[in-house]
Every structure is written in structure tokens, then in C-alpha cells.
C-alpha positions in Angstrom: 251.3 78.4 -6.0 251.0 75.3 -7.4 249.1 75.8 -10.7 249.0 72.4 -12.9 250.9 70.2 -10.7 248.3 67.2 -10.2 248.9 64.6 -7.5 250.3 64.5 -3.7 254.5 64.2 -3.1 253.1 61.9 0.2 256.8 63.5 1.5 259.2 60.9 -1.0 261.3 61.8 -4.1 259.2 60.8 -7.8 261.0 57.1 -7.3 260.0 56.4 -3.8 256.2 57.8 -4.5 256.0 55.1 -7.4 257.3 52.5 -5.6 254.9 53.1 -3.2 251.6 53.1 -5.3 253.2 50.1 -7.2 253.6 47.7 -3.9 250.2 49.6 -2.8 248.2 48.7 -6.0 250.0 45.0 -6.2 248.6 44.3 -1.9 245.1 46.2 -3.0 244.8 43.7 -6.5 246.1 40.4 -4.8 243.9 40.9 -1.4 241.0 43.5 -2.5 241.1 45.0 0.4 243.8 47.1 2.3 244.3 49.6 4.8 246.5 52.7 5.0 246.4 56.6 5.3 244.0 59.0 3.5 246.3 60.3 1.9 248.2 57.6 0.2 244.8 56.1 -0.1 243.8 59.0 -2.7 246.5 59.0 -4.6 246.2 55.2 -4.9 242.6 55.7 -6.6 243.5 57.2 -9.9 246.9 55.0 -10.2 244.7 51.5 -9.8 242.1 52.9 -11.5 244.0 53.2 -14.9 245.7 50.0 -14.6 242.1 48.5 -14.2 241.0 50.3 -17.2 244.4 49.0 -19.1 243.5 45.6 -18.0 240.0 45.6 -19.0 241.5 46.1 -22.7 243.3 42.9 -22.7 245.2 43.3 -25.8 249.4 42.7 -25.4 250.7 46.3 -25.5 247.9 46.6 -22.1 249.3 43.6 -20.5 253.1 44.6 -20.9 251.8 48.2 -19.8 250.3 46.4 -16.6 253.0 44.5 -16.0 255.6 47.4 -16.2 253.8 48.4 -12.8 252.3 45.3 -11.3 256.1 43.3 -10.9 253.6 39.8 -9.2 252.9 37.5 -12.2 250.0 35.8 -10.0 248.0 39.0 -9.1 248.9 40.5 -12.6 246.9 37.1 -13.8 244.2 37.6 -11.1 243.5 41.5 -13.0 243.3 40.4 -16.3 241.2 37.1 -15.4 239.2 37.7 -12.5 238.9 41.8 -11.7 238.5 43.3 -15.4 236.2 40.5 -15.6 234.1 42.0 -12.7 234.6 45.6 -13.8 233.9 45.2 -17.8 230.8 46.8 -17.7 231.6 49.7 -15.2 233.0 52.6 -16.8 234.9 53.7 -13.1 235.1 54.2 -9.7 236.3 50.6 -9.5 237.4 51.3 -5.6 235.8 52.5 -2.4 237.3 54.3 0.4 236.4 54.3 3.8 237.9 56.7 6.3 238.1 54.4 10.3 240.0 57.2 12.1 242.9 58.7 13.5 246.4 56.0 13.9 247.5 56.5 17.8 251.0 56.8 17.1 251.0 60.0 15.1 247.1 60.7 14.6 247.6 60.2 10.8 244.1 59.6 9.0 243.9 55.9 8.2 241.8 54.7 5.8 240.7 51.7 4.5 240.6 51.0 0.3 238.7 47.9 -0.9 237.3 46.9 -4.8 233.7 47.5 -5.4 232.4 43.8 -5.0 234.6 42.7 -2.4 232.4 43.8 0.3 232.5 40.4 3.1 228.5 39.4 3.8 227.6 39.1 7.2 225.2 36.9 8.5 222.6 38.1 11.5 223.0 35.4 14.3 219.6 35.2 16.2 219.8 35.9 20.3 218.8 33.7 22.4 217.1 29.8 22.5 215.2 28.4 19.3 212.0 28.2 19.2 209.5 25.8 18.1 208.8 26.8 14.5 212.5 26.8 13.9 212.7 23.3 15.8 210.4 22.1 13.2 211.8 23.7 10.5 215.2 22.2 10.7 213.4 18.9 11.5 211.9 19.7 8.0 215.3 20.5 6.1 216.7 16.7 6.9 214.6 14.5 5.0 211.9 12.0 6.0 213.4 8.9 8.3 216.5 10.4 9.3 214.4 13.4 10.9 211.3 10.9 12.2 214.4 8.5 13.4 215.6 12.3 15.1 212.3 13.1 16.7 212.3 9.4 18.3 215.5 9.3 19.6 214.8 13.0 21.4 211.2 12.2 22.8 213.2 8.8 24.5 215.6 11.0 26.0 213.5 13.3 27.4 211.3 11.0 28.8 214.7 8.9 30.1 215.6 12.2 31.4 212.3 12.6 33.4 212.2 9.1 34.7 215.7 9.7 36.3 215.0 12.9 38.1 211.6 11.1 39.4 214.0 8.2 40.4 215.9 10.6 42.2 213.6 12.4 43.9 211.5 9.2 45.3 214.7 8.0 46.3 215.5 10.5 48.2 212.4 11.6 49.7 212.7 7.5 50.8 216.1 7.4 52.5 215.2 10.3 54.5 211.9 8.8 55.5 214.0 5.7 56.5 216.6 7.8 58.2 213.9 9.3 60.7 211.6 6.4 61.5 215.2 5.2 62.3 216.4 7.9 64.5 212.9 7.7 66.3 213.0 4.2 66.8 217.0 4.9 68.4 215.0 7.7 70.6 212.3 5.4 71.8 214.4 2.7 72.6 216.4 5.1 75.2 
């Protein structure tokens, strides 16, 4: 049994398994958002956590604790400026994880782990052409002669666009009435 023995071996010696959550935590700090397996994932959680919490004290003795852990001077910097910054009035649960699946090599349970606040916004793109009340509302957004000078210029287009496909029509309905009065005039001349 394995009474009072907190915390997951993830199948490496003490050394290895701090390495690991050290190099995890410095990739999770520096690009907020990482992927790897439940597992490690969990374990990651409470190890960032307290170095968040040590970094939201700002004081020396917190920084050299941080540091003993964190080895990158730049994302070191980036937690004491930037994240405990963010997290200074949130007692926890500075990190979400979200499970995306088996891996297909082995089937191990991936996982991704990203900083509450982090979260990329995605915009809704609208299907299809726009419509008139958008048309106008653009029009609207650029200002006053540069948008009249804008509805000008299109209305001459269009109608330059019209007159050409008129052009091409009468002129074509035109060379083929020319081509048969000429072929009956060859006809009635035989």
C-alpha cells in the first residue's frame, strides 16, 4: 500500500521526475500553453502552481526559490512581471487542463495544459456574400469623401461594366446578322 506517499513516479528516478516538471513548468511559463500526457500534466499542476504562488510574493528569498527551478532568466522575468501580475488576485487554480485524446503510437492520454487567461479568441467569419446593410456599414466606417469618392468610382464601374456587355451583345447579334444576309445573298446569286 502506499499510505502518505503524495505524487506520481511518471516511471523515472526522483532526478529525472524533477527535471522533467522543471523543463515542463519553464515551456508551460514561457508559451502558456503546452501539450503532453495526463499524467505528467497532473503532476505539473501542483509543481507550477507553487512556483506561481512564490512568484506572486516577489520578495528576494521567492525569486532565488523561483529561480532554483525555473534555470531561463527571460521566462523567470516573464513570472514575476507579467503572470503573478495576472494571477495576484486569484488565490489558485492558476492552470486549466484539457484532456484531446488518446496519442496513436502508444494510446497514452494526451492532454493539453494552458494558464487561465491565455485562452486564443476566435472570431466568427460570416458565410456567404455581404449584404447591403453591411455594404453600407463599411461605407459608413471610412469617413466622408473618401467613402462618397468610393461609391462614385463603384457606380462608374458598374455602369462601364454594363455598357460593355451591351457592346458585346449588339455586336454580336450584328455580325451574325451580317454573316446571313451575306450567305443568302452567296445563295441567291448561284
Amino acid at each position: 500500500m502506499r499510505h502518505r506517499k503524495a505524487g506520481r513516479k511518471l516511471g523515472r528516478k526522483s532526478e529525472h521526475r524533477l527535471a522533467l516538471l522543471r523543463n515542463l513548468s519553464t515551456s508551460l511559463f514561457g508559451k502558456e500553453r503546452i501539450s503532453t500526457t495526463l499524467m505528467k500534466a497532473k503532476e505539473l499542476r501542483s509543481f507550477a502552481e507553487k512556483l506561481i504562488t512564490l512568484a506572486k510574493k516577489d520578495t528576494l528569498h521567492a525569486k532565488r526559490q523561483v529561480l532554483r527551478h525555473i534555470r531561463d532568466k527571460e521566462v523567470a522575468m516573464k513570472l514575476f512581471d507579467t503572470l503573478a501580475a495576472r494571477f495576484s488576485q486569484r488565490p489558485g487554480g492558476y492552470m486549466r487542463i484539457l484532456r484531446i485524446g488518446a496519442r496513436r503510437g502508444d494510446g497514452a492520454e494526451m492532454a493539453i495544459v494552458e494558464l487561465i487567461g491565455s485562452e486564443p479568441v476566435f472570431e466568427k467569419k460570416k458565410k456567404g456574400k455581404k449584404g447591403k446593410k453591411e455594404k453600407k456599414e463599411e461605407l459608413k466606417k471610412t469617413e466622408g469623401k473618401e467613402a462618397k469618392e468610393a461609391k462614385v468610382e463603384e457606380k462608374k464601374e458598374k455602369k462601364e461594366k454594363k455598357e460593355k456587355k451591351e457592346k458585346k451583345i449588339k455586336g454580336e447579334g450584328e455580325e451574325k446578322k451580317e454573316q446571313k444576309a451575306e450567305k443568302k445573298k452567296s445563295k441567291e446569286k448561284k
